[in-house]
VEXVEXNU-694482 format. One record per residue (C-alpha): x, y, z; residue number from 0; residue in three letters. Coordinates in nm, 2 decimals. Layout:
VEXVEXNU-694482
<X->X&Y->Y&Z->Z&nr->NUM&rest->ALA> .
...
***
This chain:
VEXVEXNU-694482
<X->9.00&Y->0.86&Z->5.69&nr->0&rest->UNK> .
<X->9.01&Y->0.52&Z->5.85&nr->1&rest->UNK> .
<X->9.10&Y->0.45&Z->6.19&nr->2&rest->UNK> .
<X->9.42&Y->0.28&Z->6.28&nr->3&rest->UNK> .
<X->9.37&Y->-0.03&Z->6.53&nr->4&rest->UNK> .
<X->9.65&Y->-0.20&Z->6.62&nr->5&rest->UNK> .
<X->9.58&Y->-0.60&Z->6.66&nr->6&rest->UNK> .
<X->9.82&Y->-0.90&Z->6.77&nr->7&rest->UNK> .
<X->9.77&Y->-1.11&Z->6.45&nr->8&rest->UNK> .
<X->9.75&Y->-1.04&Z->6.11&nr->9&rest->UNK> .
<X->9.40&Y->-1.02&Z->5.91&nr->10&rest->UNK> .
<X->9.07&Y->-1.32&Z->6.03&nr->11&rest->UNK> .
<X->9.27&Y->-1.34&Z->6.34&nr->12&rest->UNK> .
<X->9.05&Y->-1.33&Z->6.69&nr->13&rest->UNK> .
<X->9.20&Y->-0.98&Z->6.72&nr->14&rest->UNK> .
<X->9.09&Y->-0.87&Z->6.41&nr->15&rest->UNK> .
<X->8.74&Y->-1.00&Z->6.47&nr->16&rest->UNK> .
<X->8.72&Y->-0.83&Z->6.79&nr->17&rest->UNK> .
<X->8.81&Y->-0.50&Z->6.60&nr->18&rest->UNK> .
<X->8.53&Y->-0.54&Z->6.33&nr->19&rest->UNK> .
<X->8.27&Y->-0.61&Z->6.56&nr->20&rest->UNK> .
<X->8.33&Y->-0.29&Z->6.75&nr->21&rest->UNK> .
<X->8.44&Y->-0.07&Z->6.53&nr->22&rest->UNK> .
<X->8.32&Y->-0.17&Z->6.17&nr->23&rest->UNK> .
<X->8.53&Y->-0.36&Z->5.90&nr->24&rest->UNK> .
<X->8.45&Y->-0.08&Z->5.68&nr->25&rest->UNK> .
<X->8.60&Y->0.21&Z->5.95&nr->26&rest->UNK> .
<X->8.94&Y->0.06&Z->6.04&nr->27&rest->UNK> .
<X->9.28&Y->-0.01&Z->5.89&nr->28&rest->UNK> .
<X->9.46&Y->-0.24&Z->6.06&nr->29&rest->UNK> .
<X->9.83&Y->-0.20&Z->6.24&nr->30&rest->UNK> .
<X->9.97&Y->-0.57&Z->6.24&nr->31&rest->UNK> .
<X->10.15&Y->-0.64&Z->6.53&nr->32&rest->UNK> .
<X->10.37&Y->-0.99&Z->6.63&nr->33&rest->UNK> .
<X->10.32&Y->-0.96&Z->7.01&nr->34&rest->UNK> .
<X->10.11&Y->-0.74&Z->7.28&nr->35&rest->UNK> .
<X->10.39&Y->-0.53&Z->7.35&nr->36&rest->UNK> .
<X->10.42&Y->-0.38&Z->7.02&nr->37&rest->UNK> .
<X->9.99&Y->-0.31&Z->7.01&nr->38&rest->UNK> .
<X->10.05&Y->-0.09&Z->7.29&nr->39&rest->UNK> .
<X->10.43&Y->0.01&Z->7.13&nr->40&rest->UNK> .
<X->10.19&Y->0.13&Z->6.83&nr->41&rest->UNK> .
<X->9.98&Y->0.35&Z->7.02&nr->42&rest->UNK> .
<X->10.27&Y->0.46&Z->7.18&nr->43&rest->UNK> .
<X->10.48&Y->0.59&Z->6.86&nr->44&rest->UNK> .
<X->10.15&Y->0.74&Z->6.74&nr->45&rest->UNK> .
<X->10.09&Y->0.48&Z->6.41&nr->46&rest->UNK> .
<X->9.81&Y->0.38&Z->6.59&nr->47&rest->UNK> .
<X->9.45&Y->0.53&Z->6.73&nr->48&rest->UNK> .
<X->9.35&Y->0.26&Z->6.93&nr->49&rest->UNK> .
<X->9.45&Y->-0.09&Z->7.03&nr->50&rest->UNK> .
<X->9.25&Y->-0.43&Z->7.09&nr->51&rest->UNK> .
<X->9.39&Y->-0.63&Z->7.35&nr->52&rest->UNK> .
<X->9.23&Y->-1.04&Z->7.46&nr->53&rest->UNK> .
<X->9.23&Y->-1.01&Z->7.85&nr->54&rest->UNK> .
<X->9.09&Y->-1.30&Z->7.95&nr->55&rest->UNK> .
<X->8.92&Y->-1.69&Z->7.87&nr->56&rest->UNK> .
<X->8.75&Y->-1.84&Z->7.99&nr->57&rest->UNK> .
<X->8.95&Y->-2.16&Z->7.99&nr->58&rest->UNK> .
<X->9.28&Y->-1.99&Z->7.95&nr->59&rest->UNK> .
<X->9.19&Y->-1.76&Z->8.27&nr->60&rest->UNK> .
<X->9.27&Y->-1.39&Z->8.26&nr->61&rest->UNK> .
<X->9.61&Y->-1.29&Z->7.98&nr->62&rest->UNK> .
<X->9.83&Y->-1.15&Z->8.26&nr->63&rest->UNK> .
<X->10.08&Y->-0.98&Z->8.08&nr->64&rest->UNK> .
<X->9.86&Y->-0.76&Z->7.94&nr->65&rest->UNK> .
<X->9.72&Y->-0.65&Z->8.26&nr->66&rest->UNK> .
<X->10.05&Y->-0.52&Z->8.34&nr->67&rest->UNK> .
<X->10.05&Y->-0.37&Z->7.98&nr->68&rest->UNK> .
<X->9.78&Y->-0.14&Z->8.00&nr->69&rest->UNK> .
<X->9.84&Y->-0.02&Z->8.32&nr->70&rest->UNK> .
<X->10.22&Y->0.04&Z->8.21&nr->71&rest->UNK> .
<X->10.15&Y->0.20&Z->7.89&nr->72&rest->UNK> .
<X->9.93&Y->0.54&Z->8.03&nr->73&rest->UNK> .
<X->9.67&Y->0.45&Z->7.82&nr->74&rest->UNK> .
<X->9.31&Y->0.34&Z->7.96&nr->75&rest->UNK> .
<X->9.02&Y->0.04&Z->7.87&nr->76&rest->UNK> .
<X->8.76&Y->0.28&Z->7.63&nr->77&rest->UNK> .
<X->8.53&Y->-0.05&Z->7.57&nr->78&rest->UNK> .
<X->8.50&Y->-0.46&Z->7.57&nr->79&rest->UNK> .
<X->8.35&Y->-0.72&Z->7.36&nr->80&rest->UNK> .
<X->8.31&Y->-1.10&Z->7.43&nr->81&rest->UNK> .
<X->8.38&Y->-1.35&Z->7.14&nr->82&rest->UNK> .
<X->8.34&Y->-1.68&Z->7.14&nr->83&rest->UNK> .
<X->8.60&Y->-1.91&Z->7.04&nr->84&rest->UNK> .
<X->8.58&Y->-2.22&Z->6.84&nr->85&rest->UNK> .
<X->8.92&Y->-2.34&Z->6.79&nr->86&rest->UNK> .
<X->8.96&Y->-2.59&Z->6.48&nr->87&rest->UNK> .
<X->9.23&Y->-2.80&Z->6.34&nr->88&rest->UNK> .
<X->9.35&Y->-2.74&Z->6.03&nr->89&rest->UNK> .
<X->9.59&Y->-2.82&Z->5.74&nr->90&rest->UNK> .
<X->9.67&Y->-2.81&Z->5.35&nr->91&rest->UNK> .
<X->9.36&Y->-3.03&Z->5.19&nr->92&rest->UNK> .
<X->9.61&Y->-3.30&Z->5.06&nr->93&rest->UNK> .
<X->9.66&Y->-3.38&Z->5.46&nr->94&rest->UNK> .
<X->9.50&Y->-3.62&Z->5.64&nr->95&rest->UNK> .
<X->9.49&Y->-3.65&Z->6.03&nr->96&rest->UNK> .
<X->9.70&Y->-3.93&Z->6.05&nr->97&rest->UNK> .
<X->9.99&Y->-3.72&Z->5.88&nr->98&rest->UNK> .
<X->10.03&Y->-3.43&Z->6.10&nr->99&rest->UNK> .
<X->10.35&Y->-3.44&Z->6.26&nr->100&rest->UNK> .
<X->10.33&Y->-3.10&Z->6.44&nr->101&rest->UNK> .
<X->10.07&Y->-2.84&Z->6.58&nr->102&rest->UNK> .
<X->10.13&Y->-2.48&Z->6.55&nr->103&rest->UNK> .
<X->9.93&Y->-2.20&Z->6.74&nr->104&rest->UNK> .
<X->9.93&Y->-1.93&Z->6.96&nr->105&rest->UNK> .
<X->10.00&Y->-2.03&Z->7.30&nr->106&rest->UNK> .
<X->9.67&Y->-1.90&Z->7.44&nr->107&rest->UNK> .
<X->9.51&Y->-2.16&Z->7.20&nr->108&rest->UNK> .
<X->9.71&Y->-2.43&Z->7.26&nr->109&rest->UNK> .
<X->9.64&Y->-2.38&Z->7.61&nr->110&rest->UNK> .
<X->9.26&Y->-2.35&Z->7.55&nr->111&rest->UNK> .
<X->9.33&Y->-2.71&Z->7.34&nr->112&rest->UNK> .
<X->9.55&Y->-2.89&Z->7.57&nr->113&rest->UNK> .
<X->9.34&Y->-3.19&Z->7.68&nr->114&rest->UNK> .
<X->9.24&Y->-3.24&Z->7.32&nr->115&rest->UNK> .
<X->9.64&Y->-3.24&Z->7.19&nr->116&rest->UNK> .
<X->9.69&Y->-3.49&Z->7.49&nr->117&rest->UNK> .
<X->9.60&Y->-3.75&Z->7.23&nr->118&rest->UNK> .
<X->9.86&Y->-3.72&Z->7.03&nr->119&rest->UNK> .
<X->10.15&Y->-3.96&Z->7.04&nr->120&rest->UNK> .
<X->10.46&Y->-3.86&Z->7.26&nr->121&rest->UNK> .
<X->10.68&Y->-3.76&Z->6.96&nr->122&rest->UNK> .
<X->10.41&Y->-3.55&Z->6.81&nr->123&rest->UNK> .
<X->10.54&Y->-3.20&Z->6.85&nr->124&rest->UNK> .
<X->10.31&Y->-2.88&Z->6.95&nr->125&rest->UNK> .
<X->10.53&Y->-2.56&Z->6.88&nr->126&rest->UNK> .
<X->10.41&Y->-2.20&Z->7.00&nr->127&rest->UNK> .
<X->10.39&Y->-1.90&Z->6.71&nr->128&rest->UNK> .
<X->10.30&Y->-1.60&Z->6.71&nr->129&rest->UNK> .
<X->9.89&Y->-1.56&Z->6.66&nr->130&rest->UNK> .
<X->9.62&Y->-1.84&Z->6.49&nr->131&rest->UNK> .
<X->9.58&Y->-1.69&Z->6.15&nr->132&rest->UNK> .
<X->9.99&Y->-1.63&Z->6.12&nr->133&rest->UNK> .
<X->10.02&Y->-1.99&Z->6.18&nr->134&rest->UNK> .
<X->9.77&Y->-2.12&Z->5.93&nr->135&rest->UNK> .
<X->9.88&Y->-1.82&Z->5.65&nr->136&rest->UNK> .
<X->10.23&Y->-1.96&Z->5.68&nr->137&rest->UNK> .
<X->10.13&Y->-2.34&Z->5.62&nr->138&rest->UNK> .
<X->9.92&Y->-2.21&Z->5.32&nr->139&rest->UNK> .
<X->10.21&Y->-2.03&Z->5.16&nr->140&rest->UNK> .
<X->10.49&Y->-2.19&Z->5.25&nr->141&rest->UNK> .
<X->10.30&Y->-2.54&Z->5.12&nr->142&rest->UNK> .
<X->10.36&Y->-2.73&Z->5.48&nr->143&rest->UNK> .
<X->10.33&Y->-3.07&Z->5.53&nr->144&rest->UNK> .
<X->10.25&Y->-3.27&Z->5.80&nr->145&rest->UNK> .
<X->10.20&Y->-2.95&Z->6.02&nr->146&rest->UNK> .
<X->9.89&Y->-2.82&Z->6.13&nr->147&rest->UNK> .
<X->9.74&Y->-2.45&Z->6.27&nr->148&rest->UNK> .
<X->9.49&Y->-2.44&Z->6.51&nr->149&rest->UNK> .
<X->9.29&Y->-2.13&Z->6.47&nr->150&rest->UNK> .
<X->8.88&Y->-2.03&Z->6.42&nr->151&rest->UNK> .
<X->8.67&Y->-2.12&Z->6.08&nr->152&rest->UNK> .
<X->8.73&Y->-1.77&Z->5.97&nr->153&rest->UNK> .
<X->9.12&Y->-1.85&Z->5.95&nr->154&rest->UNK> .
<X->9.03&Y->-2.18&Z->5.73&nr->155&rest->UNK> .
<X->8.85&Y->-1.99&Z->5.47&nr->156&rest->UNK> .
<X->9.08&Y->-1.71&Z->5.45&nr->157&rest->UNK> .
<X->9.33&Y->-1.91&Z->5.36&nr->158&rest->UNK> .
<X->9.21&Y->-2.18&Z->5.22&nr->159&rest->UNK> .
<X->9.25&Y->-2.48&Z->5.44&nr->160&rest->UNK> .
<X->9.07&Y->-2.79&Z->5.55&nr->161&rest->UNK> .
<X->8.95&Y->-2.79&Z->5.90&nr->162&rest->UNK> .
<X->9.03&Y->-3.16&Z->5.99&nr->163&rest->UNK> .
<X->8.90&Y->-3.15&Z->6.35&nr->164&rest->UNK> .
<X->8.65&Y->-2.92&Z->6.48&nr->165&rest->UNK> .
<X->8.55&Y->-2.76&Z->6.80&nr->166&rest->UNK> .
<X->8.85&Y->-2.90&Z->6.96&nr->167&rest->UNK> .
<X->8.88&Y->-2.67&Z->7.29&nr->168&rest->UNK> .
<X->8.87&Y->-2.88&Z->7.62&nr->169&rest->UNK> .
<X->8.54&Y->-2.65&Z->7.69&nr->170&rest->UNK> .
<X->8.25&Y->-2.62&Z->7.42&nr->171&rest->UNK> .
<X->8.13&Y->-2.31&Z->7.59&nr->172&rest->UNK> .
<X->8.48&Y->-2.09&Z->7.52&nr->173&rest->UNK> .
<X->8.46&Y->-1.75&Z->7.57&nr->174&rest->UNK> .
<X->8.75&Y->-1.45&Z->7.51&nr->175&rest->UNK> .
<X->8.69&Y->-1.10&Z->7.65&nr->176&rest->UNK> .
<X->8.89&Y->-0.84&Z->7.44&nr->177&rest->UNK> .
<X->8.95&Y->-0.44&Z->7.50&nr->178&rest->UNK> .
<X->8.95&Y->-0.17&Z->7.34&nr->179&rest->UNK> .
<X->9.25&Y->0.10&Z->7.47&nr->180&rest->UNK> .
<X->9.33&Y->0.42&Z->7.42&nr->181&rest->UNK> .
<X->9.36&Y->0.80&Z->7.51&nr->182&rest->UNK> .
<X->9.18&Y->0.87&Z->7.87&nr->183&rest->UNK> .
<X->9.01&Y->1.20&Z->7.66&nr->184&rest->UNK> .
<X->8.85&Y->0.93&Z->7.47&nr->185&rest->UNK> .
<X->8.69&Y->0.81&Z->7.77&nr->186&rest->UNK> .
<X->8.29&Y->0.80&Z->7.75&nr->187&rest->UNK> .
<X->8.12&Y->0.87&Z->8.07&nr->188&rest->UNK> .
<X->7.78&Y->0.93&Z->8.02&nr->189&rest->UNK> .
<X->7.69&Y->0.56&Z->7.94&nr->190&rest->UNK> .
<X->7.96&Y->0.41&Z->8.12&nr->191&rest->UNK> .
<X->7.88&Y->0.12&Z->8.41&nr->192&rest->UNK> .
<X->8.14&Y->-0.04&Z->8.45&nr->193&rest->UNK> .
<X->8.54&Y->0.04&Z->8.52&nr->194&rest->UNK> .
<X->8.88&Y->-0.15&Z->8.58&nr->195&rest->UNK> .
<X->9.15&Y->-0.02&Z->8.87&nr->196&rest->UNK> .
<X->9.44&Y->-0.14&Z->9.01&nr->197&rest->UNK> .
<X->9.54&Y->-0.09&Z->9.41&nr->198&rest->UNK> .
<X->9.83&Y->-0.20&Z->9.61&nr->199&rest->UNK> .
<X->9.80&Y->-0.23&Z->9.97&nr->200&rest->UNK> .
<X->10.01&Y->-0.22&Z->10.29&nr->201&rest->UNK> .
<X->10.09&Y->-0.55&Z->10.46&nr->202&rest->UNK> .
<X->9.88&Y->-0.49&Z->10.76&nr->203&rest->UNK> .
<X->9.63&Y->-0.79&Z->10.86&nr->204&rest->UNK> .
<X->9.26&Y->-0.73&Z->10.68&nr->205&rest->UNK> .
<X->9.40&Y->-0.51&Z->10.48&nr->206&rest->UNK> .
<X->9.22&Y->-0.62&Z->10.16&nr->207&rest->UNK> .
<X->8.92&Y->-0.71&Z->10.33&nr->208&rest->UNK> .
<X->8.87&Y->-0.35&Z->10.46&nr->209&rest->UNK> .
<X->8.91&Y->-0.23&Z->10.07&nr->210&rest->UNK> .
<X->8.65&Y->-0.44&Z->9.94&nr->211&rest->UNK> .
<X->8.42&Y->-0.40&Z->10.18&nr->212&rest->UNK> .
<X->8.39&Y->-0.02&Z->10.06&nr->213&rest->UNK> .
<X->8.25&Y->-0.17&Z->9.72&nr->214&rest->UNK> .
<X->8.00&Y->-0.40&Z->9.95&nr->215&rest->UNK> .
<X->7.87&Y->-0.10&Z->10.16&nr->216&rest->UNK> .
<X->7.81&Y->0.10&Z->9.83&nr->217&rest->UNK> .
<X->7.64&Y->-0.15&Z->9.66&nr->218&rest->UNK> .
<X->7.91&Y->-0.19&Z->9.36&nr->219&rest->UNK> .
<X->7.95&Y->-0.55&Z->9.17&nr->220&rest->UNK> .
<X->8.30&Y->-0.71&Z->9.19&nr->221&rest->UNK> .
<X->8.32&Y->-0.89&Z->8.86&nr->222&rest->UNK> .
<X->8.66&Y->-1.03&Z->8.89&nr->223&rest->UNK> .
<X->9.02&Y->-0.94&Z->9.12&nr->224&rest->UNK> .
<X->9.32&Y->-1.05&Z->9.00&nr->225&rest->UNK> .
<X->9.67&Y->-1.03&Z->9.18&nr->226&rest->UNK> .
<X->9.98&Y->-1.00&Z->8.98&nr->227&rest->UNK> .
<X->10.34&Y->-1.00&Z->9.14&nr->228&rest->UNK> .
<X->10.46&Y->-0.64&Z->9.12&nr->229&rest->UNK> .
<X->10.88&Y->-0.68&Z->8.94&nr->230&rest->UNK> .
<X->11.15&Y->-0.56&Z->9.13&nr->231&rest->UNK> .
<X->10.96&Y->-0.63&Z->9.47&nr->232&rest->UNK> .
<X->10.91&Y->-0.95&Z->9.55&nr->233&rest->UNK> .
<X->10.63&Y->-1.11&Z->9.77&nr->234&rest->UNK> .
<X->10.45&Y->-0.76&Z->9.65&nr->235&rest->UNK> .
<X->10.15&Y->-0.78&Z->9.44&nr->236&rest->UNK> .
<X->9.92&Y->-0.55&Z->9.30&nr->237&rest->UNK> .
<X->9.53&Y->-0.61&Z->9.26&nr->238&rest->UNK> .
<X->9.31&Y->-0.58&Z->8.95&nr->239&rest->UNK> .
<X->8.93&Y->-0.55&Z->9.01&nr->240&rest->UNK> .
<X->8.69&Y->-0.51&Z->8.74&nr->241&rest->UNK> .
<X->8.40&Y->-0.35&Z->8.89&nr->242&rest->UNK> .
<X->7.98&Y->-0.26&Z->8.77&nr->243&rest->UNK> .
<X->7.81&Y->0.03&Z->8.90&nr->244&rest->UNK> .
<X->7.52&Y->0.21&Z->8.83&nr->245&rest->UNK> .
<X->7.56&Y->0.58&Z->8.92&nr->246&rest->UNK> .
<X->7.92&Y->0.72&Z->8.80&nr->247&rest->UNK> .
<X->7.90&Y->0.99&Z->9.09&nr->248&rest->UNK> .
<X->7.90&Y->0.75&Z->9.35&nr->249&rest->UNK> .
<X->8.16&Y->0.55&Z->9.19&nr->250&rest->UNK> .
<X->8.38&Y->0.86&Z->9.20&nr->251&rest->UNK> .
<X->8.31&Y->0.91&Z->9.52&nr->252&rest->UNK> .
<X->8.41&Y->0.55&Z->9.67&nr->253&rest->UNK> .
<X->8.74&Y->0.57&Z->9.44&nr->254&rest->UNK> .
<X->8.81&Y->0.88&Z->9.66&nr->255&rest->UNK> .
<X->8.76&Y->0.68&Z->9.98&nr->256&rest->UNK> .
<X->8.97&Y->0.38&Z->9.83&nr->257&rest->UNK> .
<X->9.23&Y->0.61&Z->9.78&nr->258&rest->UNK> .
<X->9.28&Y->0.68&Z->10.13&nr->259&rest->UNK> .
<X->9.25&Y->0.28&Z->10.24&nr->260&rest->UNK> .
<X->9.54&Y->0.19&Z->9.99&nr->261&rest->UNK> .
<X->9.83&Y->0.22&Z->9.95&nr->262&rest->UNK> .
<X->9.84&Y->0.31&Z->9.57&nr->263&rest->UNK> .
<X->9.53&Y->0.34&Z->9.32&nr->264&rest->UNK> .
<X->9.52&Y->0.37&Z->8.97&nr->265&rest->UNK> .
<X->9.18&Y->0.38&Z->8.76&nr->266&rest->UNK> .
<X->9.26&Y->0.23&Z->8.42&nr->267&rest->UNK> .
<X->8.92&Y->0.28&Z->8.25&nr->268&rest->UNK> .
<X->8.61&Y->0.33&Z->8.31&nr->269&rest->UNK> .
<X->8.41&Y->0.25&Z->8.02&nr->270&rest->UNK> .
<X->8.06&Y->0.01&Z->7.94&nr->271&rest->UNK> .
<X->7.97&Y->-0.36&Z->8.00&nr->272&rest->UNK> .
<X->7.93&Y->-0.51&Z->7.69&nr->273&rest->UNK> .
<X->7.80&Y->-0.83&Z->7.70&nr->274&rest->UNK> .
<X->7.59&Y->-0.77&Z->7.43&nr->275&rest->UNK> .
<X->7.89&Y->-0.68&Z->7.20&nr->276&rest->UNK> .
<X->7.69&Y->-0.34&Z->7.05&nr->277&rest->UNK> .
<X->7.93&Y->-0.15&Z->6.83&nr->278&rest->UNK> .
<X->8.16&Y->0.10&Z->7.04&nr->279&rest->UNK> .
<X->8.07&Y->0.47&Z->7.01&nr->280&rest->UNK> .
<X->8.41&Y->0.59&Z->6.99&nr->281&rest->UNK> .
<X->8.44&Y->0.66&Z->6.67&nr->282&rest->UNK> .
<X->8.08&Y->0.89&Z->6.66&nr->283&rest->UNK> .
<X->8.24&Y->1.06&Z->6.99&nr->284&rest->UNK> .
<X->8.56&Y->1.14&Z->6.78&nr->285&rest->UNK> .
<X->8.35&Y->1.28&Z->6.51&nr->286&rest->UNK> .
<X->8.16&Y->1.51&Z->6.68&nr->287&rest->UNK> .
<X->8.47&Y->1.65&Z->6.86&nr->288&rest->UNK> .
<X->8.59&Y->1.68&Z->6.51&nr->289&rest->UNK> .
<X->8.32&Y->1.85&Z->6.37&nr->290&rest->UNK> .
<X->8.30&Y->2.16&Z->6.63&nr->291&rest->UNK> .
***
């Protein structure tokens, strides 16, 4: 039986190829979803196993909603891959450039393309949808003219359009970081080096100075922090630390002495860097639980 990953997009979407490369084209069936919410909605209701989720860009700068997601939703990061993203115009192949009236992409893209749609004249419309490959599948069918999709070269040949501008992201060198979510028994430890938590702190002077100098005197890597406004208490804000370590024991250990320096903390994976975007092992894991 195939496992049920539940993507933002539809099929040759950046989601989608995220999935594949970690999991396997062959081992997955995919649960279409229109926004983030409704990935984790998936899991939620049980139509799903696992969920991919974009995080960050490195253009874009870190997804921020879906920060709050995962650590809303009870379920934890289980793995990561990096894809890099070449974003191309595109359009039915009777267009040419001079006739497209209107751009339509996800708003992460359009983001990631904004200098380059800059140099479009004023009435020249850019209109937010729901994911790349939606956009593009909906001029194909729907025979659009005059509007355009801006999405990867996978999207073009999917569905059959020309690319008409390519490599059009204000930085060549475009990364995304996606992860993979789901049930904390699904959690690897053995090969894991790296983990994501979320603390909030008391308003006391050094406050979050004193909490990151624990990772210091332990020798663990900050990768990133990210503070989000926490709703329903303003001026409030939560932090988000991806973190790399090389002894799980001593991890555990500091996240017991973070505990006590914060105010709240909340571990919402622990899991492996992935630079190298090696397939995940989750599926293996599952079916050697299964087979017992």
């Amino acid at each position: 039986m195939k496992t049920k990953i539940a993507i933002q997009g539809i099929e040759s979407s950046f989601h989608h190829v995220a999935a594949k490369k970690l999991l396997g084209d062959e081992n997955i069936s995919l649960i279409k979803c229109d926004s983030f919410d409704k990935v984790t909605n998936s899991l939620e209701s049980f139509r799903a196993d696992f969920g991919v989720l974009a995080i960050e860009n490195t253009i874009a700068g870190a997804i921020l909603p879906n920060y709050n997601l995962i650590d809303g939703s009870g379920f934890v990061i289980l793995d990561e891959v990096y894809l890099n993203i070449q974003l191309h115009l595109m359009a039915l192949d009777t267009e040419s450039i001079h006739d497209i009236k209107e751009v339509h992409s996800h708003p992460v893209a359009l983001l990631q393309c904004k200098e380059y749609l800059r140099k479009f004249p004023p009435q020249f419309k850019v209109i937010e949808g729901k994911d790349t490959a939606s956009e593009a599948m909906r001029i194909k069918e729907q025979r659009l003219e005059g509007v355009a999709a801006i999405a990867g070269e996978q999207v073009a040949e999917e569905y059959g359009l020309k690319i008409m501008d390519r490599n059009i992201q204000s930085m060549k060198q475009n990364a995304t970081r996606f992860v993979l979510i789901g049930k904390k028994e699904n959690q690897n430890l053995e090969r894991c080096n790296k983990a994501t938590i979320r603390f909030e702190l008391d308003h006391e002077p050094g406050s979050l100075s004193n909490a990151l100098q624990l990772f210091n005197t332990f020798n663990i890597n900050l990768t990133k922090i990210q503070s989000l406004p926490i709703v329903g208490r303003p001026w409030q804000y939560a932090f988000f630390v991806d973190l790399l370590f090389e002894d799980y024991e001593l991890f555990s250990e500091v996240v017991t002495l973070l505990e006590k320096a914060v105010k709240s903390l909340k571990v919402l994976g622990v899991y492996r860097h992935n630079k190298e975007n090696k397939p995940s092992e989750i599926l293996n894991q599952l079916a050697q639980v299964d087979g017992k």
